[in-house]
N, C-alpha and C positions, 0 to 999 in steps of 0.2 A: 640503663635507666628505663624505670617505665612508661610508657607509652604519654606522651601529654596531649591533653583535653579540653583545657584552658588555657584561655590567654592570660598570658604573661610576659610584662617587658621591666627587664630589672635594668635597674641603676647603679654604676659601679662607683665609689668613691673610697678615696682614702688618700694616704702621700705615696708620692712618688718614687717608683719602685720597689711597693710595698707589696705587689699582687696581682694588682688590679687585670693583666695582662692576661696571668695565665688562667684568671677563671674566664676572662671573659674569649682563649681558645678552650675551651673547655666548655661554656655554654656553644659557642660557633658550631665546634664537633658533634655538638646535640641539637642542632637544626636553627638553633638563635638567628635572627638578620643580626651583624652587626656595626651600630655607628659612634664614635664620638664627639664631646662636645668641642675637644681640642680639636679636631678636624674642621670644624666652622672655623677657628681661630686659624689652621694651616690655609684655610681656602683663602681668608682675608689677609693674611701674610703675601701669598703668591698672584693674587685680585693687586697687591702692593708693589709687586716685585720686591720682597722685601727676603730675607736670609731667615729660613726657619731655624731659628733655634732658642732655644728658653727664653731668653733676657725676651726677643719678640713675642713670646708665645703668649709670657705673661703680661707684660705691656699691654700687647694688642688684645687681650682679654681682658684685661682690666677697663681699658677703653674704650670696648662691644659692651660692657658691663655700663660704664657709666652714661654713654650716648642712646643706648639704645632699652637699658632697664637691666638692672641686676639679673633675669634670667634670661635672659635675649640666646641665649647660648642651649639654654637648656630649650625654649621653645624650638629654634630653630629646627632643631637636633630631631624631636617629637615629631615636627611636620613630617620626618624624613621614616618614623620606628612604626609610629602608630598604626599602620594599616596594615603590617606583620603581626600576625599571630602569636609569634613569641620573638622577642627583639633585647638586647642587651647595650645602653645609652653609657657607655665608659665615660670617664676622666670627669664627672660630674663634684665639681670645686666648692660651689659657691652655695650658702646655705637659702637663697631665693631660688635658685634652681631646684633643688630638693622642693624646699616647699610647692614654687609651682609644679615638681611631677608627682609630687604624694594626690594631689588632688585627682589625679587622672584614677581611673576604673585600670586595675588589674597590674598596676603600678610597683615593686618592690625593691630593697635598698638594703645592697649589698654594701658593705664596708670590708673593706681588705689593708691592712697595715702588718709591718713588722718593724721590728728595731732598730734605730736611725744607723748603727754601724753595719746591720746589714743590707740597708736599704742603701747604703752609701757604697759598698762592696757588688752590690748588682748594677748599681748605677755605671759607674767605675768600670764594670767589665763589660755591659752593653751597650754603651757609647752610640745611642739611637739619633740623638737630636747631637747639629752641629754644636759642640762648645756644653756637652753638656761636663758637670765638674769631676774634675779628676785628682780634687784633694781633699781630704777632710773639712778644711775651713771652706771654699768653695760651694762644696755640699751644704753644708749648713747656713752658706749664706739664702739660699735658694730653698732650702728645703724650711725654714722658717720663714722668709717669703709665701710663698706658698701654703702653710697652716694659716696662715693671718696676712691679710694684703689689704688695701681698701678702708673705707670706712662699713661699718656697718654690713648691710647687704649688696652693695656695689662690690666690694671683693672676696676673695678666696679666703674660706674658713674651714681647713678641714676638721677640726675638732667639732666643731658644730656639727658639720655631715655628719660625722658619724655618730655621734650623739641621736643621730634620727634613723638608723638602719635598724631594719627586720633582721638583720643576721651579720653580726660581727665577725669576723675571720681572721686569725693569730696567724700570718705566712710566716713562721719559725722553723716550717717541719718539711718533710719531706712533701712535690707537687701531688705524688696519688692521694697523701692524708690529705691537703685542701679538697682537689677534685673529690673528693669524697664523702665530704661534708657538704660540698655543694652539691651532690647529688641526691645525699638523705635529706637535705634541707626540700630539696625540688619536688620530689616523692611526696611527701608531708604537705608540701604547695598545693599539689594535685590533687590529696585525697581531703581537703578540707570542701 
């Protein structure tokens, strides 16, 4: 990749085990700081003593979401990116988050999804969070969940996310084609 110039902190969104992961080691390996916003929600899990795992993850986001304002997650997250040069803000859910980072300077919104039986087959084989599901119905209880949670901008809408990205990305294919396209997209970032 060529050499970058400007600042740049993208936003990663999309469902769950659709992507999001391997662009954002793939930005990392390209000098990215990086944080997410579910990691505010693990801090606030273990701030609990509480069992990280989904059913928590979303819960207790949901509930950062409604006590504290629909992007409470995403500002939080910001305090932690903004002062890096180039920064990559993963697991961004919730369509008031988006909006409040679109307003920020140098801002961009990656979207990453592939198709629920694949996205249910990586899930399944990377077994990251305690209890995450290991059946077809399981998955889709959660992973609909997750497109749509909340009322309004208090929960999780990932159709709306992506509905708002600068660069939509199909993870159907093999990781060098994504990583690839996130690099021709990055180049093109640069020379604008």
């Amino acid at each position: 990749m060529e050499a970058k110039t400007k600042k740049i902190i993208i936003g990663l969104t999309g469902p769950m085990a659709g992507g999001k992961g391997i662009v954002a080691e793939y930005l990392k390996g390209n000098g990215f700081y990086y944080s997410s916003t579910s990691d505010r929600i693990r801090e606030e899990c273990r701030k609990r003593k509480m069992e990280i795992n989904r059913d928590n993850l979303q819960d207790i986001g949901d509930e950062l979401r409604r006590k504290f304002g629909p992007e409470v997650l995403a500002k939080r997250t910001w305090k932690m990116v903004e002062k890096y040069p180039l920064a990559v803000i993963d697991s961004i859910r919730g369509i008031a988050e988006v909006d409040f980072l679109k307003t920020k300077p140098n801002f961009y919104l990656i979207g990453v999804t592939a198709p629920r039986k694949i996205r249910c087959q990586r899930l399944i084989a990377r077994q990251r969070e305690l209890e995450d599901p290991i059946t077809w119905k399981e998955f889709l209880f959660y992973d609909k969940k997750d497109f749509k949670s909340g009322q309004g901008k208090f929960g999780r809408n990932i159709t709306a996310c992506l509905s708002k990205t600068d660069l939509l990305l199909h993870n159907n294919q093999k990781v060098k084609d994504l990583e690839k396209k996130v690099e021709k997209w990055l180049v093109s970032l640069n020379s604008r």
